[in-house]
Each structure stands twice: as structure tokens, then as C-alpha cells.
C-alpha positions as a Markdown table, in Angstrom:
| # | Residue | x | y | z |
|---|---|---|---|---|
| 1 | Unk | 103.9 | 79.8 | 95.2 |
| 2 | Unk | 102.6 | 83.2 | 94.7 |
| 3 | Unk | 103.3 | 86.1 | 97.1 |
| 4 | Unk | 100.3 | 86.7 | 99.3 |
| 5 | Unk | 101.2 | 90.6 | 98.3 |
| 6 | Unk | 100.4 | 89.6 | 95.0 |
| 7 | Unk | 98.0 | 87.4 | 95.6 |
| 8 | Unk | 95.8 | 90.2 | 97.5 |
| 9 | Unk | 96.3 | 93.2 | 95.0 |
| 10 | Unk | 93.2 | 95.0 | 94.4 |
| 11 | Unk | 92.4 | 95.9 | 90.5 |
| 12 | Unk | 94.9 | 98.5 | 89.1 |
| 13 | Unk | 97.2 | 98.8 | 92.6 |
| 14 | Unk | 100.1 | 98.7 | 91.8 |
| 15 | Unk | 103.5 | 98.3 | 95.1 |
| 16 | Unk | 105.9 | 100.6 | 95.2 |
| 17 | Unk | 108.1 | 98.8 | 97.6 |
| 18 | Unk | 108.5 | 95.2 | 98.8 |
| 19 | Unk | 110.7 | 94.6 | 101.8 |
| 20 | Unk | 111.3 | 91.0 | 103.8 |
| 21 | Unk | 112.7 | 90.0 | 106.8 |
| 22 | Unk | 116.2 | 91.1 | 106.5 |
| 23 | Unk | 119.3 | 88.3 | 106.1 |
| 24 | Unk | 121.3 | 90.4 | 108.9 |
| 25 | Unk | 118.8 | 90.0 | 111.7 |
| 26 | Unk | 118.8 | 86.1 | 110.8 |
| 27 | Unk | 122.5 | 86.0 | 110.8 |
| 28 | Unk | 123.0 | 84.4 | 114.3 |
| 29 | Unk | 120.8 | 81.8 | 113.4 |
| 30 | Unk | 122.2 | 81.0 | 110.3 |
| 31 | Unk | 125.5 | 81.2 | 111.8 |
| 32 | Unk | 124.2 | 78.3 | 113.9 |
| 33 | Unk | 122.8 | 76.3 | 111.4 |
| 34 | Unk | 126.4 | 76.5 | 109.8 |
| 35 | Unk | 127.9 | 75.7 | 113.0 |
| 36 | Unk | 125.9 | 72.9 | 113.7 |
| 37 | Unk | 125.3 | 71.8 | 109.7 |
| 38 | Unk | 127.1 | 68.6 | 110.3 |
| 39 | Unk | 124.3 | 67.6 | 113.0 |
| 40 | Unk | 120.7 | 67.1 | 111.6 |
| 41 | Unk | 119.9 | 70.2 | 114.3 |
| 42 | Unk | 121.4 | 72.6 | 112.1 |
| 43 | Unk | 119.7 | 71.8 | 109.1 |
| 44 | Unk | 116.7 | 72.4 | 110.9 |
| 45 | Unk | 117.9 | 75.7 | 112.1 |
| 46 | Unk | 118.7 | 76.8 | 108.5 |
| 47 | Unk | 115.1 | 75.5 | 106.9 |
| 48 | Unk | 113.4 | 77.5 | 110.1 |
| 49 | Unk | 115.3 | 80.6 | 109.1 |
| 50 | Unk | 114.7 | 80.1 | 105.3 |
| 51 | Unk | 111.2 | 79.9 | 106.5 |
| 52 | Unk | 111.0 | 83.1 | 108.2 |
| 53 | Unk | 112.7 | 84.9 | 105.6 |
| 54 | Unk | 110.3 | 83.7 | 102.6 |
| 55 | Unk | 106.7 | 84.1 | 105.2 |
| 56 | Unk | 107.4 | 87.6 | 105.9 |
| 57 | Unk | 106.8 | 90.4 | 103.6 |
| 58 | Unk | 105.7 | 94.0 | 103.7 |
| 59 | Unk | 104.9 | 96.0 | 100.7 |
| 60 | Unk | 103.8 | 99.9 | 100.4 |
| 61 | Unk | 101.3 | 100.1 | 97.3 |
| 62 | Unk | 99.5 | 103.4 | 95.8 |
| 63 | Unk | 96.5 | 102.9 | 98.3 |
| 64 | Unk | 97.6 | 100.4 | 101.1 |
| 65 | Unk | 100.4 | 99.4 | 103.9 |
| 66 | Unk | 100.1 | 95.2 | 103.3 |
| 67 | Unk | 102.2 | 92.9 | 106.0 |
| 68 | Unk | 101.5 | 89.6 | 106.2 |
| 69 | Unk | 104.0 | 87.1 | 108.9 |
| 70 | Unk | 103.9 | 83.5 | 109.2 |
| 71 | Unk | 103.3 | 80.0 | 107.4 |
| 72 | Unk | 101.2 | 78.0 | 109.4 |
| 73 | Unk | 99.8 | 80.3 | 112.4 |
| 74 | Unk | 99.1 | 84.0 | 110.0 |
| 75 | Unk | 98.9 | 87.3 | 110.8 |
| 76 | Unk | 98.7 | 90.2 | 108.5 |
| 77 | Unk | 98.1 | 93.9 | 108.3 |
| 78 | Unk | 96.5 | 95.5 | 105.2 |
| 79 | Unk | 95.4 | 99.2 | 106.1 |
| 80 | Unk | 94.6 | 101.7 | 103.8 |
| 81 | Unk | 97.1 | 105.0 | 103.4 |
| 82 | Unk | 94.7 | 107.7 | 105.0 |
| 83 | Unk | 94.1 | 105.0 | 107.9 |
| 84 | Unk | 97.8 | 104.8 | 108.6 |
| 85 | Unk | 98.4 | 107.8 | 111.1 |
| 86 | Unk | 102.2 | 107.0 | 111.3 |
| 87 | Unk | 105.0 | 104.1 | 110.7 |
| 88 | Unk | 107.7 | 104.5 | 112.8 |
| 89 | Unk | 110.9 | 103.1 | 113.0 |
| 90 | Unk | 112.9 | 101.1 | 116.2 |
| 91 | Unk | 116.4 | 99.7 | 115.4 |
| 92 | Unk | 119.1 | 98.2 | 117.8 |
| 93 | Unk | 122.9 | 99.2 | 117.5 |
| 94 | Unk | 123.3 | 95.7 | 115.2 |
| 95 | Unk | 120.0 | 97.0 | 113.1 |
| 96 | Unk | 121.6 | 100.3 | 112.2 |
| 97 | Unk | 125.2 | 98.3 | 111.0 |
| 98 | Unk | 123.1 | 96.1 | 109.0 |
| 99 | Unk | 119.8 | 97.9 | 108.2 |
| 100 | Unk | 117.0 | 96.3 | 109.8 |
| 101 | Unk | 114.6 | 96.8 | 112.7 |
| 102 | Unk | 111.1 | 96.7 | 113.6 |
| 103 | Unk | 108.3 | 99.0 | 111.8 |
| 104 | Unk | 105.2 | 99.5 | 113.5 |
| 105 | Unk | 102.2 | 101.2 | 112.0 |
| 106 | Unk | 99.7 | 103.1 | 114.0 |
| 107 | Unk | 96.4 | 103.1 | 113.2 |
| 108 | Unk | 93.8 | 105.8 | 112.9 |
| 109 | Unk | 92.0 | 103.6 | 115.7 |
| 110 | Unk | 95.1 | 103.7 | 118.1 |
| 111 | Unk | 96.1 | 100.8 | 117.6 |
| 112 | Unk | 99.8 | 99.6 | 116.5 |
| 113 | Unk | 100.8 | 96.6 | 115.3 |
| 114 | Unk | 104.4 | 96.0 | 115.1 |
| 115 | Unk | 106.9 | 93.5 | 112.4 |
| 116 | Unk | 110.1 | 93.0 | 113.6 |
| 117 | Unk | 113.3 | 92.5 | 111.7 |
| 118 | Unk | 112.1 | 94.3 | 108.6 |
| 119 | Unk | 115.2 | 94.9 | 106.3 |
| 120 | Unk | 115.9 | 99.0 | 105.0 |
| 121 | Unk | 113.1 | 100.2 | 107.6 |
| 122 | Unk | 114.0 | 103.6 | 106.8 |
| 123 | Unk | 113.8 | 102.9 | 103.1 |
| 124 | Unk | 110.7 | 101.7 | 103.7 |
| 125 | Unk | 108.9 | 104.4 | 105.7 |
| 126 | Unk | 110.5 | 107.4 | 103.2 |
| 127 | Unk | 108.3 | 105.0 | 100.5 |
| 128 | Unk | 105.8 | 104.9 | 102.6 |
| 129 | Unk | 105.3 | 109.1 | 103.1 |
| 130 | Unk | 105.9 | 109.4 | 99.5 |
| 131 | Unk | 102.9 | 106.7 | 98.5 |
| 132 | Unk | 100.7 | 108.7 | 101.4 |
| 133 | Unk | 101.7 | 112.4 | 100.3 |
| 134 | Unk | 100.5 | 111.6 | 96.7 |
| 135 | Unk | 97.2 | 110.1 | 97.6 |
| 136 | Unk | 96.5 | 112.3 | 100.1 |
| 137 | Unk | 96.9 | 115.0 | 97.3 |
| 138 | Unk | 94.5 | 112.8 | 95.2 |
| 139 | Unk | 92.1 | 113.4 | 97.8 |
């Protein structure tokens, strides 16, 4: 199963960081499903955050911000560089210990669209400035 990163590339783009939901934020649940492993429920609870983890990915390329959520219901964001006016960074006490939080981009438009549980947010928005300083150079 391809990635739909991957799978939505245009000609010659190339990503210059991937990031996914991050294994800390999905620790409680998977916690859970260990807990509860010997019932059926917690298998469930272990495919669901298997699920999660594999349907959400976010990726900075040369030209574009692409985040895509979900396996049934979809939603994704694919904006490019000079339309990103910032992607800022929100983390909880428990997302600073184990480096995730929620990333929302802002739009030229004023619009923001928010993914939560991202893993290495910070990682991923220095990426991010470097990808939009050198093609805002290029143009």
C-alpha cells in the first residue's frame, strides 16, 4: 500500500521530511490494549491505534506542506510553500517529554487547519522554514 505522500508527488518533488502520528501520544491506548489484550476489546484497541498511526502522515517537500488523516472518512492538506503564512507549534507538558503535539498551518487565506499528535513538531517546522527559505529565494 503506497503512501498517499507518495502517491501524490508532483514530477521532480522530492520530501524533505516525513513525520506520523507519534507512538507517545498513542501510548495510553496501547497501554490499554495491553491491559485489556486477554479480552477481544483490547485487540481492537491495539488495531484502532495501529490504524491511526499508519493513516496519518505529514511530509514537507521542496514546493509543498502535504497532510493527509484518516482511512475511511479523509482529510488532507496539500498547500504550496509561499501559501503557508506560518506552522506553528502547540504541545502539552506529556508532548514536550515525548515529543509530540499538534501543528497547524495557516493559510494565506486565514484559514488554519490543525493535525494533532504529530511526532518531533519542532523538527518538523525547522524543516519546514528551511524548505520555505530556499524557495522563497528561488523566487
Amino acid at each position: 500500500m503506497a503512501s498517499y505522500v507518495d502517491s501524490n508527488l508532483l514530477a521532480g518533488e522530492k520530501i524533505l521530511y516525513r513525520s506520523h502520528t507519534s507512538l507517545w501520544s498513542l501510548a495510553p491506548m496501547i497501554l490499554l490494549g495491553v491491559v485489556l489484550l486477554v479480552l477481544v476489546v483490547g485487540l481492537f484497541i491495539l488495531i484502532w491505534a495501529w490504524i491511526l498511526y499508519r493513516t496519518t502522515e505529514f511530509a514537507v517537500t521542496d514546493r509543498r506542506v502535504i497532510a493527509k488523516s484518516g482511512l475511511i472518512s479523509r482529510r488532507t492538506v496539500e498547500m504550496f510553500l509561499d501559501k503557508v503564512e506560518s506552522l506553528n507549534v502547540e504541545q502539552s507538558v506529556a508532548g514536550r517529554f515525548f515529543d509530540y503535539g499538534t501543528v497547524m498551518i495557516f493559510s494565506t487565506g486565514a484559514t488554519s487547519e490543525p493535525f494533532g499528535n504529530i511526532s518531533a513538531p519542532l523538527a518538523l517546522r525547522k524543516h519546514f522554514m528551511e524548505a520555505a527559505d530556499v524557495y522563497r529565494r528561488k523566487v
